[in-house]
MDTraj code that builds the backbone (N, CA, C; nanometers):
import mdtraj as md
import numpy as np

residues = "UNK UNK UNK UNK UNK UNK UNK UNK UNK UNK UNK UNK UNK UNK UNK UNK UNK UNK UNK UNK UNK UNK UNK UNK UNK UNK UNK UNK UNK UNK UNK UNK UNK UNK UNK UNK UNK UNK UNK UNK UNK UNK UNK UNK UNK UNK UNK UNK UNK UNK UNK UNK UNK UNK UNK UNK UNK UNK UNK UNK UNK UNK UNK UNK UNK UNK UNK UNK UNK UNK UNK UNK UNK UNK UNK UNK UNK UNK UNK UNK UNK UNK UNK UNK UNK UNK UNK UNK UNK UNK UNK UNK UNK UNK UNK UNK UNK UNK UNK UNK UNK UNK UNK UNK UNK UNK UNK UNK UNK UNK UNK UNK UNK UNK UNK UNK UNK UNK UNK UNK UNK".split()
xyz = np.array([
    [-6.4224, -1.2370, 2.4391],
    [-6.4357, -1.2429, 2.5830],
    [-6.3009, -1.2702, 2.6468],
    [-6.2114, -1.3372, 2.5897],
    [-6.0896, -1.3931, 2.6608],
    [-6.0279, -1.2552, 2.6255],
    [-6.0391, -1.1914, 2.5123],
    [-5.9325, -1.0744, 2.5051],
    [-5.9912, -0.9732, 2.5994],
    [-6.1159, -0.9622, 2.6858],
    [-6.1421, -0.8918, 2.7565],
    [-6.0558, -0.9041, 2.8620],
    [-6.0528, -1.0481, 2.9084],
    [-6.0155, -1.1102, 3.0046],
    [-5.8518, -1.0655, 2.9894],
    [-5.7839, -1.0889, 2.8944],
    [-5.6607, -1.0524, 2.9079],
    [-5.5960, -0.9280, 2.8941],
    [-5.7246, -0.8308, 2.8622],
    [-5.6908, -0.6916, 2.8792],
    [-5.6888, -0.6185, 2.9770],
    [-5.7613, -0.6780, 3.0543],
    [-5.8373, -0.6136, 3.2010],
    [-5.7296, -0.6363, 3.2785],
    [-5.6189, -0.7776, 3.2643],
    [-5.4949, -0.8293, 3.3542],
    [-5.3951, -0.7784, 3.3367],
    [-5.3817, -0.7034, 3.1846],
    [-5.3037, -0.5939, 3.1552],
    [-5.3238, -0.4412, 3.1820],
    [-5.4035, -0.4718, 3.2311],
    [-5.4784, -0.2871, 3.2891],
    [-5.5128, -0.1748, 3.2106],
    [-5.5600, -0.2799, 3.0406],
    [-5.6528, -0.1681, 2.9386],
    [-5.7702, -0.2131, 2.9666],
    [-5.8291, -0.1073, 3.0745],
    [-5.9651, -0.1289, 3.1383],
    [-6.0699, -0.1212, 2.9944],
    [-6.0519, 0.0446, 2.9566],
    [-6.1505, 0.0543, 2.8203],
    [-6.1456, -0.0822, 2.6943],
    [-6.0301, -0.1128, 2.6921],
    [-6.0269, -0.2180, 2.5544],
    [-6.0980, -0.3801, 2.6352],
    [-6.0801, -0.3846, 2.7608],
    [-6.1227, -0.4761, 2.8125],
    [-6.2803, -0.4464, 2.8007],
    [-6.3248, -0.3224, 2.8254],
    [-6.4849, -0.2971, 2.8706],
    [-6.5772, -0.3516, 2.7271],
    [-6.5066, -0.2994, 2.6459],
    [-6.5296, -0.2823, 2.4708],
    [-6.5309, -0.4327, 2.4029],
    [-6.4455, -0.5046, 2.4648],
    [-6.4244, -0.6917, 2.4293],
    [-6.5819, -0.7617, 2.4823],
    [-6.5731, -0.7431, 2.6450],
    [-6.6844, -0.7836, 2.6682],
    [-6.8121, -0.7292, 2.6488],
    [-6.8366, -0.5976, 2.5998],
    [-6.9771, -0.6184, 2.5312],
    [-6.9789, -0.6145, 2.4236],
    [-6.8366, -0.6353, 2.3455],
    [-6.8933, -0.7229, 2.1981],
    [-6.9033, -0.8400, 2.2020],
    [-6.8759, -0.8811, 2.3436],
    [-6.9267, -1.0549, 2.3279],
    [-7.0023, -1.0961, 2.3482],
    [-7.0669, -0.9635, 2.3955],
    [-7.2162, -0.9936, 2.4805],
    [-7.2940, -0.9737, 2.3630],
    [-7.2987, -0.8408, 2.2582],
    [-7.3250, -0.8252, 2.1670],
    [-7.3171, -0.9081, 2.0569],
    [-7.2224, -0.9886, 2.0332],
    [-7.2104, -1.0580, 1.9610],
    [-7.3143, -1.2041, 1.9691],
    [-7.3020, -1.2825, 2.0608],
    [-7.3612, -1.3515, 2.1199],
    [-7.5284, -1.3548, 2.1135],
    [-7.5799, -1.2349, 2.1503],
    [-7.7090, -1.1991, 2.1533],
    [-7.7800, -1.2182, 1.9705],
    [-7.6735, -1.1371, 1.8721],
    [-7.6889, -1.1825, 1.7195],
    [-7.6963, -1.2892, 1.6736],
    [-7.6073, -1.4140, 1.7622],
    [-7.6327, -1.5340, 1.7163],
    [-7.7323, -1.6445, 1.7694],
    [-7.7576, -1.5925, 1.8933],
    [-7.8465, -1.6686, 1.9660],
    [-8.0063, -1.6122, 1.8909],
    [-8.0553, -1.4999, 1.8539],
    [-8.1255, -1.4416, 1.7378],
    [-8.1525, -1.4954, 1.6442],
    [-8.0496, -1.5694, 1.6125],
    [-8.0580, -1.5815, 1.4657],
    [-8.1011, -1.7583, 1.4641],
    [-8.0402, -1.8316, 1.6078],
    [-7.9911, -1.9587, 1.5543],
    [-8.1462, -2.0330, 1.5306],
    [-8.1894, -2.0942, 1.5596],
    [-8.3032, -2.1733, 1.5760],
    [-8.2546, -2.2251, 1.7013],
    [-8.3698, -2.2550, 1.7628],
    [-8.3432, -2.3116, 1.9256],
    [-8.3161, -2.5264, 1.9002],
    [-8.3601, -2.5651, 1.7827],
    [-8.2898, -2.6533, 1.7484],
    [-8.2015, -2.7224, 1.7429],
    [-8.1002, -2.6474, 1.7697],
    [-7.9630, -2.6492, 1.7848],
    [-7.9553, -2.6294, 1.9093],
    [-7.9948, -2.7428, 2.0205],
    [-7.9717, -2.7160, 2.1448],
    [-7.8252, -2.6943, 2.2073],
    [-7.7144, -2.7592, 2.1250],
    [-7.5916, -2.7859, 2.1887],
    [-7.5289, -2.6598, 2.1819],
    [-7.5569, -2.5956, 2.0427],
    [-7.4776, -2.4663, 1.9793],
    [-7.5270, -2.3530, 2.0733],
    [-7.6846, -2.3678, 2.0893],
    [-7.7485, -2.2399, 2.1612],
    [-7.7291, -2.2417, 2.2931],
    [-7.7133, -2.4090, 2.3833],
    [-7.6703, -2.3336, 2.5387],
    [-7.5071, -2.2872, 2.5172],
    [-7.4613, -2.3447, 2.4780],
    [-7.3018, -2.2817, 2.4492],
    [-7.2769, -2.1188, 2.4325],
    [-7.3770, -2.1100, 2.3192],
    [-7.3473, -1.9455, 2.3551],
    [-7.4153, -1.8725, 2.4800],
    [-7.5145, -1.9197, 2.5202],
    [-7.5900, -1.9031, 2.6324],
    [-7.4947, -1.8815, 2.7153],
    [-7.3749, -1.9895, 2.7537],
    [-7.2897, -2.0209, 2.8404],
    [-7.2131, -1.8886, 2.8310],
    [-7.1702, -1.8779, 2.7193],
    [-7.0689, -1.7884, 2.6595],
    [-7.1092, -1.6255, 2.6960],
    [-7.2490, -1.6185, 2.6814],
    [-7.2861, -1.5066, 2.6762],
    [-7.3099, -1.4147, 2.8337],
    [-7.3653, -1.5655, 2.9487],
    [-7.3302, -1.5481, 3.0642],
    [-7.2097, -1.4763, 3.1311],
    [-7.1009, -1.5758, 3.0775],
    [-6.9687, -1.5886, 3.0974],
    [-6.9372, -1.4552, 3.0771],
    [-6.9244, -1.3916, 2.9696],
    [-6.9041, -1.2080, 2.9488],
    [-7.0036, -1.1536, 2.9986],
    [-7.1212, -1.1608, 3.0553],
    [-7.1904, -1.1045, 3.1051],
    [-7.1282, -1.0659, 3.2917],
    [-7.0758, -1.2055, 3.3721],
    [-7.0236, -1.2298, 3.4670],
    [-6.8800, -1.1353, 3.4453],
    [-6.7712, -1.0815, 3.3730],
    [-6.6738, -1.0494, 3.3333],
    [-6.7111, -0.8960, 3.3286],
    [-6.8471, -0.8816, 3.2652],
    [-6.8270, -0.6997, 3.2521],
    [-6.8483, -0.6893, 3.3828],
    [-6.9615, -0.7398, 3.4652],
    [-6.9697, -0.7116, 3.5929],
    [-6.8606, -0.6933, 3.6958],
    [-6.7264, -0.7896, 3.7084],
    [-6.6314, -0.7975, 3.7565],
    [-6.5818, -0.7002, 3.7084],
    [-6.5517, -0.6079, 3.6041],
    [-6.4726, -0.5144, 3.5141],
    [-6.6110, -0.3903, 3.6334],
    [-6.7327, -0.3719, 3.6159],
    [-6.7385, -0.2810, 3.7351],
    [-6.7282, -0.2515, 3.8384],
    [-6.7250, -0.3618, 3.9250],
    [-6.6854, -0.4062, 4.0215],
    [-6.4780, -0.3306, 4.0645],
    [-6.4364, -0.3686, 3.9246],
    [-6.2650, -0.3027, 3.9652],
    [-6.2676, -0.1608, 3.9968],
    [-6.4148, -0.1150, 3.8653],
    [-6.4014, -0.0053, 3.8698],
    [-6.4834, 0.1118, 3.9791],
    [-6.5218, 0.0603, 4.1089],
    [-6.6040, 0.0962, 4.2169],
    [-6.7498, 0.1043, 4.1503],
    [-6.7962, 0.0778, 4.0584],
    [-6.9289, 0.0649, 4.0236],
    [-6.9774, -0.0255, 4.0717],
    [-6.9850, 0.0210, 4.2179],
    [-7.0700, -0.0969, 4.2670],
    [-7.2392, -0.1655, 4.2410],
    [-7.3006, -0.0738, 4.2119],
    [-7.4284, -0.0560, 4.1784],
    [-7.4686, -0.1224, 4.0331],
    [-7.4178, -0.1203, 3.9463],
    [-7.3982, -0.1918, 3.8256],
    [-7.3287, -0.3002, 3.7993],
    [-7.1915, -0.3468, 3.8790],
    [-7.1849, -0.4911, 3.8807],
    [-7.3264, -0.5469, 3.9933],
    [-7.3520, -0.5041, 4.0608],
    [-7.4397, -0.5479, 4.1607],
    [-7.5761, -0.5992, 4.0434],
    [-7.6105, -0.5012, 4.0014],
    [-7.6825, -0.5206, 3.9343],
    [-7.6736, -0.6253, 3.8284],
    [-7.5375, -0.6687, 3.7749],
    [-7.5152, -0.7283, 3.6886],
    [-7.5319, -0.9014, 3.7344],
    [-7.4569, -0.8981, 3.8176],
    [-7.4901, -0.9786, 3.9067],
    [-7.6092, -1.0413, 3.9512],
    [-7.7076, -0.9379, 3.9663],
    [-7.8201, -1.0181, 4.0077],
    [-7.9111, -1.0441, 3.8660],
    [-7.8758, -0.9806, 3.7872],
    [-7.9460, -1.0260, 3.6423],
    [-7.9168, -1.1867, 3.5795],
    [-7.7955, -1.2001, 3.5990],
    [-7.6991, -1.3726, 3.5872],
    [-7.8086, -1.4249, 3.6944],
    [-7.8428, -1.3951, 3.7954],
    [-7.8880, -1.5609, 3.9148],
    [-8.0156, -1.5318, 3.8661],
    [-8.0916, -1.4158, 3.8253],
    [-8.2607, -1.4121, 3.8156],
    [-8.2217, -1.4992, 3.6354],
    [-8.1573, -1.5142, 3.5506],
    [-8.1502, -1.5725, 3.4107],
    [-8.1085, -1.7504, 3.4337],
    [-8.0299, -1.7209, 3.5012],
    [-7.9248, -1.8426, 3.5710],
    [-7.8993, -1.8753, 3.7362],
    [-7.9909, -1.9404, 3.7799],
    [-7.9993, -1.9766, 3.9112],
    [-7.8885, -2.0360, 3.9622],
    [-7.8272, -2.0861, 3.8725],
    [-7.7294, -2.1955, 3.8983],
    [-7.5723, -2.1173, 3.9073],
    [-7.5722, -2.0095, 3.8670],
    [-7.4266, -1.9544, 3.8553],
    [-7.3640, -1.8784, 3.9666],
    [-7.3190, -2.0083, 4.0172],
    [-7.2465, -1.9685, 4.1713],
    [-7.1884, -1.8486, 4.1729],
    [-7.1008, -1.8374, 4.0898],
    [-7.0171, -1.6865, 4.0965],
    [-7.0568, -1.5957, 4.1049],
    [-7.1717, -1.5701, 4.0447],
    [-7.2459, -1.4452, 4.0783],
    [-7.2810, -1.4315, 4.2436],
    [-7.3618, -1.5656, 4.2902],
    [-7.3659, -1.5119, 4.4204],
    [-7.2346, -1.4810, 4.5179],
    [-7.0986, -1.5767, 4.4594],
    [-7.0126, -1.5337, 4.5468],
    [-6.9755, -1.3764, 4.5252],
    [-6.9807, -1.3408, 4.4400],
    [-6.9250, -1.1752, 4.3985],
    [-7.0286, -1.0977, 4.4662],
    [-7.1611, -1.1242, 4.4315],
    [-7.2517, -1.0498, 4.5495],
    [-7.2206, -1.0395, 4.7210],
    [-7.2261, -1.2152, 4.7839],
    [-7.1754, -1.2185, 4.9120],
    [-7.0452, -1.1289, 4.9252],
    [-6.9504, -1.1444, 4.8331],
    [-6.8325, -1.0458, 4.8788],
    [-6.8318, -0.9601, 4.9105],
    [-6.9188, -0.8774, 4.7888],
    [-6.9458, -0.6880, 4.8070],
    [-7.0250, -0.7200, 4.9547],
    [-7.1111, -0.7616, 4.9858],
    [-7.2301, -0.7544, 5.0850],
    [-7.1397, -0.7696, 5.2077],
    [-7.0618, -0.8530, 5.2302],
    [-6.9690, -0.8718, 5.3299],
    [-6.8341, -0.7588, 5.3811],
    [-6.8133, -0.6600, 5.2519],
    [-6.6942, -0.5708, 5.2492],
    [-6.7937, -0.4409, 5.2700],
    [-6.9280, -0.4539, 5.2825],
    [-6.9987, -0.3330, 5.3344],
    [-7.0434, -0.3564, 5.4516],
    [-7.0291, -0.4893, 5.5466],
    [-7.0524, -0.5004, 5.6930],
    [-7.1775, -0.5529, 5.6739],
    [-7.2107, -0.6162, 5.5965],
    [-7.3614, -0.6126, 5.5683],
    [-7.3194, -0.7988, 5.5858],
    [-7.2991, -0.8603, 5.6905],
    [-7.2912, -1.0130, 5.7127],
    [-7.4080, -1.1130, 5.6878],
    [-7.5195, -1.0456, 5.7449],
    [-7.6402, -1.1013, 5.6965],
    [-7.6692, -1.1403, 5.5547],
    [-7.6437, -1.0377, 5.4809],
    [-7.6831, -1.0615, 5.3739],
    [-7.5857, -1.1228, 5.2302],
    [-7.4514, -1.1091, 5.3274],
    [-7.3756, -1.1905, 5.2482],
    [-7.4247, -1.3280, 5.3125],
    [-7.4088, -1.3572, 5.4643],
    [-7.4523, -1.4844, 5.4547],
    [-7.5649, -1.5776, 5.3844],
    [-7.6967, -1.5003, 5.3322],
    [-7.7988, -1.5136, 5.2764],
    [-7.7573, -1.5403, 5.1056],
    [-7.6825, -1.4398, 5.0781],
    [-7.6477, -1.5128, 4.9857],
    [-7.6170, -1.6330, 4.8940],
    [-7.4821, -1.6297, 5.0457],
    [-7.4405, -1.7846, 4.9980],
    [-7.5335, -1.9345, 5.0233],
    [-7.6644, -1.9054, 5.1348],
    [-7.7149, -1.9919, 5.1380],
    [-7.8035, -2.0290, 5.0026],
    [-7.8242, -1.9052, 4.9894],
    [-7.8827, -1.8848, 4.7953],
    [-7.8631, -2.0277, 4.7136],
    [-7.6904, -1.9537, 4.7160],
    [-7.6593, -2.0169, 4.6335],
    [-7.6283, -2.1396, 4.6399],
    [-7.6115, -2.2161, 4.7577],
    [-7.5792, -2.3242, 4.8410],
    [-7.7429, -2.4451, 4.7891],
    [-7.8499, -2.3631, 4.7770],
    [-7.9503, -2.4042, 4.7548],
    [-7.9714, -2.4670, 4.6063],
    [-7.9593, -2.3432, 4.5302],
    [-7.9756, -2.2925, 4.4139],
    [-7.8638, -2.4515, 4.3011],
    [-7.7308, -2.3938, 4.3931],
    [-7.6549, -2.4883, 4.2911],
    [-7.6373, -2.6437, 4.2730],
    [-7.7158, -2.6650, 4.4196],
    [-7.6880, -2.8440, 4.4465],
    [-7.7887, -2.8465, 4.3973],
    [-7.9543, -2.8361, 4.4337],
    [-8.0616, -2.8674, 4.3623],
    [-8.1192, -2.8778, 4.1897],
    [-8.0145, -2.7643, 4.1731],
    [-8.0676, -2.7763, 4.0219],
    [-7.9538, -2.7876, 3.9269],
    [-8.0005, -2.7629, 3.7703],
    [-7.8433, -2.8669, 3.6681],
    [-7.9109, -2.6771, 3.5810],
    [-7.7839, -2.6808, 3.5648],
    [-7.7780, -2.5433, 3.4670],
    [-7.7830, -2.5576, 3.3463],
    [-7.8366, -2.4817, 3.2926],
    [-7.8661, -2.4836, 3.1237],
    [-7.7528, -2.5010, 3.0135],
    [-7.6830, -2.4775, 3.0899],
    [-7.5656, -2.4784, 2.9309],
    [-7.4577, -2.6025, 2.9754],
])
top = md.Topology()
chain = top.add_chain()
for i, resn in enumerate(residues, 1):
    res = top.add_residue(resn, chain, resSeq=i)
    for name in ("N", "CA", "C"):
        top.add_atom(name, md.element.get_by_symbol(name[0]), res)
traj = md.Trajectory(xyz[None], top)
């Protein structure tokens, strides 16, 4: 995920795209496998798996796919209520399409969403 992260800042979009869904991929194999027992290990990757999940979205987002980070985006707050960033990246797009309402709605979302409740990982 970080080499996504540092590929994408170097402007190898594809090697960046390819990092984060093997981390996503990756992630998904171990969370599979672990026993839910292991509460500390399993929100961690949870965390982790978010985290590149939030990253490919931003990686469509560079790439005018708006519709699929959008989407990505709203898959993180319906899994993870708590993950501010997603709604701010939503309010953004929503706000850079004139669409004020619904960026403002957003952020009340999330304004709601993040003080009230404690996130899983």
């Amino acid at each position: 995920m970080t080499i996504g992260t540092l590929r994408l800042e170097i402007g190898k979009k594809e090697e960046a795209k390819a990092a984060f869904d093997l981390a996503i991929e990756n992630c998904e194999k171990l969370l599979k496998d672990m026993p839910v027992q292991q509460v500390e290990d399993y929100n961690k990757l949870i965390a982790i798996k978010i985290t590149a999940r939030f990253n490919l979205g931003y990686w469509h987002e560079m790439n005018l796919d708006f519709g699929e980070a959008t989407q990505i985006y709203k898959d993180i707050i319906r899994d993870e209520t708590t993950y501010l960033d997603a709604y701010l990246r939503l309010a953004y797009m929503a706000n850079n399409r004139g669409n004020f309402e619904r960026a403002f709605t957003l952020l009340d979302d999330a304004k709601k969403n993040v003080t009230t409740q404690r996130p899983i990982y």
